[in-house]
C-alpha positions in Angstrom: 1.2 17.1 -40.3 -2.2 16.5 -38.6 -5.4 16.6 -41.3 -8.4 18.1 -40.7 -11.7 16.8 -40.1 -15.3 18.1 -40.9 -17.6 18.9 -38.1 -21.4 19.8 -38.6 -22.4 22.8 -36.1 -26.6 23.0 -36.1 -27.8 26.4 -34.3 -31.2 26.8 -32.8 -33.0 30.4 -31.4 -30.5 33.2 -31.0 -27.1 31.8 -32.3 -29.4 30.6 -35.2 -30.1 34.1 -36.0 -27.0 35.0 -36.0 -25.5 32.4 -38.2 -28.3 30.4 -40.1 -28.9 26.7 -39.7 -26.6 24.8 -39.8 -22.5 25.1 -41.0 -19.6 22.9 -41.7 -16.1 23.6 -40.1 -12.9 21.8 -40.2 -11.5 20.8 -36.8 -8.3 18.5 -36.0 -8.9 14.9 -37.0 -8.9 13.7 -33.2 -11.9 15.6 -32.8 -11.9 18.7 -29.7 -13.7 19.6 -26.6 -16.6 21.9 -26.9 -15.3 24.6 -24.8 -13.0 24.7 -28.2 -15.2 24.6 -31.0 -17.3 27.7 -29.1 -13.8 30.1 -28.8 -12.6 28.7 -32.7 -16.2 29.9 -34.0 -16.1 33.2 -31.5 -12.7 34.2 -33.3 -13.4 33.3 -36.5 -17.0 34.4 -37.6 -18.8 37.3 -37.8 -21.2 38.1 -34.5 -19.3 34.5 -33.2 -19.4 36.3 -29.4 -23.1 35.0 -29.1 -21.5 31.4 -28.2 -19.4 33.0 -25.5 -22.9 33.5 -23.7 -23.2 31.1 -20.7 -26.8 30.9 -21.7 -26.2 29.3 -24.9 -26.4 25.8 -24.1 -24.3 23.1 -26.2 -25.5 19.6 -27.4 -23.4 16.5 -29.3 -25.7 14.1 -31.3 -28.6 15.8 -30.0 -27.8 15.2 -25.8 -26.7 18.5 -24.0 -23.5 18.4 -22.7 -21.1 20.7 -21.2 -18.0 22.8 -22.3 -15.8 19.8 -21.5 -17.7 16.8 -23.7 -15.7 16.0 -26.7 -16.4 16.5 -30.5 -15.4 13.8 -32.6 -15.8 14.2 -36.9 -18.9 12.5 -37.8 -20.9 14.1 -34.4 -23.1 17.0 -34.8 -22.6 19.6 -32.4 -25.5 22.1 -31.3 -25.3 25.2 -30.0 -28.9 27.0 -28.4 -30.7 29.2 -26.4 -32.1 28.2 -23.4 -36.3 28.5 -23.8 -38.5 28.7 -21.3 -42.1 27.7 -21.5 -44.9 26.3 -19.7 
């Protein structure tokens, strides 16, 4: 039987408003590859179809990455909008 491990998700402009701050999942133990962690929160919560976006951007331990960088427990993974400014 594989355990589960906790993973903190932060969220920045639009999937922020869509989900808060910040929340706590449980993922497998091994960890998983971003492109995961987006589809397991698009099923499972509420308005979760933002992350499916190719806009929204990803980030682990606070360096953007892309759908194939892996999420270990004990990283933080980030999901946000891209901003634009001068």
């Amino acid at each position: 039987m594989t355990q589960a491990a906790t993973i903190k998700i932060v969220f920045f402009g639009r999937p922020a408003d869509r989900f808060g701050g910040e929340r706590m999942i449980d993922g497998p133990q091994g960890g998983l590859r971003m492109s995961d962690l987006r589809r397991r929160i698009a099923i499972t919560a509420d308005g979760g179809d933002i992350l499916l976006d190719p806009a929204i951007r990803g980030a682990v331990d606070g360096v953007e990455c892309d759908d194939d960088a892996w999420v270990s427990p004990g990283q933080e993974a980030a999901f946000f909008s891209i901003f634009s400014g001068g």
